[in-house]
C-alpha positions, -999 to 999 in steps of 0.1 A, spaced: -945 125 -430 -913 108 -423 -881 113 -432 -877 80 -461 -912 94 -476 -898 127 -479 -868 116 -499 -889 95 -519 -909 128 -531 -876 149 -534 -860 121 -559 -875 105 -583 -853 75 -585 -843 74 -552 -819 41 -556 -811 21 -523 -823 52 -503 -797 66 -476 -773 56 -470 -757 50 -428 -731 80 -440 -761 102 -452 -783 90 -423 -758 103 -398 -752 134 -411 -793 142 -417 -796 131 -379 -771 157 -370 -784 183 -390 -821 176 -375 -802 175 -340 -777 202 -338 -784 225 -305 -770 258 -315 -751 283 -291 -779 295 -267 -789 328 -284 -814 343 -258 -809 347 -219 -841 359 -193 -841 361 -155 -809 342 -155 -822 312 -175 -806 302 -205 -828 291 -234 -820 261 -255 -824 273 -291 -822 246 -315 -822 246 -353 -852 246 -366 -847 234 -404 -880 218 -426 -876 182 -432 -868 187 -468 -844 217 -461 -829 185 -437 -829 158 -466 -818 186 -490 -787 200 -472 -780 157 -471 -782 151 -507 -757 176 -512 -732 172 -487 -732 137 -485 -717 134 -523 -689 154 -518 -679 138 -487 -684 100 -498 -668 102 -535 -640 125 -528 -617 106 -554 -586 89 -537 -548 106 -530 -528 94 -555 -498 67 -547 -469 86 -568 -464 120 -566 -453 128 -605 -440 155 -613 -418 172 -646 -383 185 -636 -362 185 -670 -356 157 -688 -370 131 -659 -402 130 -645 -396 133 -603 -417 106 -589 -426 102 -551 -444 73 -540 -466 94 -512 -485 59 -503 -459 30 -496 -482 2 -492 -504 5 -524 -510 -26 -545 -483 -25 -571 -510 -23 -599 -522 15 -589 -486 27 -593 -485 10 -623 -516 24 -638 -507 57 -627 -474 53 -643 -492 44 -676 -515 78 -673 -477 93 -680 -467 72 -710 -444 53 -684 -439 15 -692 -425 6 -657 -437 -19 -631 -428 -8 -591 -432 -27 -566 -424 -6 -529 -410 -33 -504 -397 -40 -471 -358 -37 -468 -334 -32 -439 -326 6 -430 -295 9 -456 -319 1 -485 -346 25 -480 -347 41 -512 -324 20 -534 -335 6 -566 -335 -34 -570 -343 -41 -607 -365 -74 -605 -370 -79 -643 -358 -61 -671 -362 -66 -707 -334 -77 -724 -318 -73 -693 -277 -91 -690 -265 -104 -661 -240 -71 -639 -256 -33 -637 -289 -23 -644 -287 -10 -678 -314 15 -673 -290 31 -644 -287 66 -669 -323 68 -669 -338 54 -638 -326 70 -605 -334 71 -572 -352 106 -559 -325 130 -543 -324 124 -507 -316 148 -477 -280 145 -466 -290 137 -430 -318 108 -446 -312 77 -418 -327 47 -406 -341 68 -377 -357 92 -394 -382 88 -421 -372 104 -454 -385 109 -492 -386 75 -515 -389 78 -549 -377 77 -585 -366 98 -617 -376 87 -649 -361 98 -683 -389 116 -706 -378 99 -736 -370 63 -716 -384 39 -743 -376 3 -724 -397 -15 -703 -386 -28 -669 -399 -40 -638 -382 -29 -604 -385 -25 -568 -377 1 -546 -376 -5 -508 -393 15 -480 -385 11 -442 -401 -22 -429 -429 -25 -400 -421 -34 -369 -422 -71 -371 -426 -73 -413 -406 -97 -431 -377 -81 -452 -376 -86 -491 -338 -80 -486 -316 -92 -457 -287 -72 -447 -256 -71 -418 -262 -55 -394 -226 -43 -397 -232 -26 -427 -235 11 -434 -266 28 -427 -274 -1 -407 -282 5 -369 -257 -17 -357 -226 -7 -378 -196 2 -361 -215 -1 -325 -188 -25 -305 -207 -53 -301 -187 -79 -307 -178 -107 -281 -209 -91 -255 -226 -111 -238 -261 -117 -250 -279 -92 -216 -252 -66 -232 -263 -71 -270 -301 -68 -257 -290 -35 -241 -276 -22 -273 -303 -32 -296 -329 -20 -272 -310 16 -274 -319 17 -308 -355 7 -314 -340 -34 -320 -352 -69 -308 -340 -103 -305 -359 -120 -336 -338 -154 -331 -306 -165 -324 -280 -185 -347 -258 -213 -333 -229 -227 -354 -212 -217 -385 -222 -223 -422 -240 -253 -427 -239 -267 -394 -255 -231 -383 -292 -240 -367 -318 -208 -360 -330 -207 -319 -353 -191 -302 -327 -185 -269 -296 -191 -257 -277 -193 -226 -269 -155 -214 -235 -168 -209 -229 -169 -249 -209 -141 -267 -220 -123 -297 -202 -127 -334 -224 -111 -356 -259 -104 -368 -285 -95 -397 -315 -76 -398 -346 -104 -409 -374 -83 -395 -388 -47 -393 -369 -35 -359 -358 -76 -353 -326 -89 -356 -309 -122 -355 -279 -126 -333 -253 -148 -340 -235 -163 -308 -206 -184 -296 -198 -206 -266 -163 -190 -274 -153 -148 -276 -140 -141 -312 -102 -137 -315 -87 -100 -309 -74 -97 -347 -108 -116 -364 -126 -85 -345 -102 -59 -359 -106 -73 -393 -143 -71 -394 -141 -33 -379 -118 -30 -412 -142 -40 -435 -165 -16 -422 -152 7 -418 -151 17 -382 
């Protein structure tokens, strides 16, 4: 008897049969060679499981199951803590409509979309649409919050994104919430790369050379994306530039990418010292 006629007898409605999962597991259990049990004169015996075709097919049917339709990790972690619910998103690149409808299995009327966003906006809050929303601060600030983060939370290391929720929250609005970009992934929100919690910010770029900027963006996980020529409207995106060029400025457009703005002229002594000012540095 083979094995399909002996599933046919063990089930009586067998459906579409076995399927490649259940085939390969019933192959192995038909195949296993167990640890060599029995040793004479120096020869070692191969032993090997000896199990009734419908022992086989039944071990399969009940296995198999479990294995296949394990039900699927959640995307948020939710979670009561007081007066907010403590929300983690555990799977960053779910479809926006399974956080949603696991929102909705807690009574919470909020749409969150995770996105791509340079390294000083991992974890911030971006309301996208709001009901009854005005133009100036979210008005939900009180009651939507980002997750606490650890102090120590950088762009180099990967840290905890996530949200608290007011229990009695009673609005309805739509927001995002960034999460560190892939290498090469289009950002949802450009930034300096000046900036706080940026890689670049107060790393003394300004007037290298382009070989010099390479060297400092390589040091920290960065690329060359493009390169920008010119000044406000008359600015034009590249792909290169002479090495010769100095380096004025730059903003982060990619996961790890950057562009470079450069100058066939170094930037003036005090220009550089005001821009070090606004930074901070």
């Amino acid at each position: 008897m083979n094995v399909d006629e002996a599933v046919r007898r063990l089930a009586p409605h067998p459906g579409p049969g076995l399927t490649p999962g259940a085939r390969e597991m019933l192959d192995q259990i038909m195949e296993t060679e167990a640890v060599p049990a029995v040793a004479r004169s120096g020869r070692r015996w191969r032993v090997y499981a000896a199990l009734p075709v419908a022992a086989a097919v039944g071990a399969a049917a009940w296995a198999v199951p479990a294995l296949l339709h394990t039900p699927p990790a959640a995307a948020l972690d939710i979670k009561e803590q007081g007066d907010f619910w403590m929300i983690e998103v555990k799977d960053l690149y779910a479809n926006a409509k399974v956080y949603e409808d696991e929102l909705k299995a807690k009574g919470i009327d909020v749409i969150l979309r995770v996105a791509p966003v340079t390294p000083s906006r991992v974890g911030e809050i971006m309301p996208m649409a709001v009901e009854d929303q005005p133009p100036g601060p979210f008005i939900y600030a009180d009651q939507i919050k980002t997750i606490d983060r650890p102090e120590k939370c950088t762009w180099t290391r990967s840290c905890p994104v996530g949200l608290m929720i007011a229990k009695d929250f009673s609005g309805r609005a739509e927001i995002m919430l960034g999460r560190k970009a892939r290498t090469g992934e289009n950002l949802e929100v450009i930034t300096g790369i000046d900036m706080s919690g940026e890689p670049m910010h107060c790393v003394p770029y300004y007037n290298k050379r382009v070989p010099e900027m390479r060297v400092l963006l390589k040091e920290r996980g960065l690329s060359v994306d493009q390169f920008v020529v010119g000044e406000g409207d008359d600015s034009k995106e590249v792909a290169s530039v002479p090495d010769s060029m100095y380096v004025t400025g730059g903003y982060m457009v990619k996961g790890g990418m950057v562009a470079v703005r450069v100058a066939d002229e170094p930037m003036p002594a005090e220009v550089v010292a005001e821009q070090n000012k606004k930074y901070r540095c």
